[in-house]
C-alpha positions in Angstrom: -3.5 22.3 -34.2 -5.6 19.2 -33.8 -2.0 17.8 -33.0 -1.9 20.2 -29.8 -5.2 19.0 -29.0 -4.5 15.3 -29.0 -1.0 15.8 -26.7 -3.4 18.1 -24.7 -6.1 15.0 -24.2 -3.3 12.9 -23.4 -1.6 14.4 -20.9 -4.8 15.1 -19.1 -5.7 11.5 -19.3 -2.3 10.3 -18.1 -3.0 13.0 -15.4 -6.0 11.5 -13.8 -4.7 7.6 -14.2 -2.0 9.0 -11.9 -4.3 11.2 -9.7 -6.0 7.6 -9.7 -3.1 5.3 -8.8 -2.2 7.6 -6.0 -5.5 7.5 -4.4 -5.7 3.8 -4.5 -2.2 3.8 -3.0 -3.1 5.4 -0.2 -6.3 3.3 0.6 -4.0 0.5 0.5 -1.5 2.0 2.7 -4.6 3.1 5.4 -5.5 -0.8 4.9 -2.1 -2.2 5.5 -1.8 0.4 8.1 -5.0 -1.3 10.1 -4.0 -4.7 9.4 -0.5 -4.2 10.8 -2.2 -3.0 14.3 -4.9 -6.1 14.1 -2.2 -8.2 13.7 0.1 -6.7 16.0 -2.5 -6.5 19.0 -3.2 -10.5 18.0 0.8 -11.1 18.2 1.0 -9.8 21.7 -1.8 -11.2 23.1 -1.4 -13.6 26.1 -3.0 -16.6 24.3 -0.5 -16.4 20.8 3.0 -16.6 23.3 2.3 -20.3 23.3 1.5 -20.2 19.7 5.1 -21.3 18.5 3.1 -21.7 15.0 0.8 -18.6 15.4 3.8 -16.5 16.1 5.3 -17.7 13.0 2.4 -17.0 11.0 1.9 -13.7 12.2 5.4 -12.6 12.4 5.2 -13.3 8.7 2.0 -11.7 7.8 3.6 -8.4 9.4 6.8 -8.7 7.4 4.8 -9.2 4.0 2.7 -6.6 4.5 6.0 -4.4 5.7 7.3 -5.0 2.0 3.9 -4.3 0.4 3.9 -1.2 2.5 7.5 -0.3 1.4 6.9 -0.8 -2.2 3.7 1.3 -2.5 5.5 4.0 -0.8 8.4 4.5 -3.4 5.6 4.2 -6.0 4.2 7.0 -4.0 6.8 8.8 -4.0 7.9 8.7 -8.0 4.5 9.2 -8.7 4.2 12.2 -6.7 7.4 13.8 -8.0 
């Protein structure tokens, strides 16, 4: 049995890394979630539509925090499966 016992330990610890990656996944999605309406409100203000540079910039950041948002959502999703 001490066979049983070891799989049993396992699984439990495998268990809460997961429990534990989803949770962080979620705080990063709440993060990016802010960010994107930080930078969004800074991307339509008055001030950034002469910004040919700015609007570069921040068109960017949105799009690279669009793909980090994407990707933390599949792994949400297989994870949660």
């Amino acid at each position: 049995k001490p066979n049983a016992w070891l799989q049993k330990k396992e699984q439990e610890r495998n268990e809460r890394k997961r429990q534990s990656r989803i949770r962080k996944i979620e705080e990063r999605l709440s993060e990016i979630a802010k960010e994107k309406d930080v930078v969004s409100a800074e991307l339509s203000a008055p001030e950034t539509a002469r910004d040919y540079e700015k609007i570069i910039e921040l068109t960017s950041r949105i799009q690279a925090l669009d793909e980090e948002e994407s990707a933390l959502e599949n792994e949400w999703l297989s994870l949660s499966e």
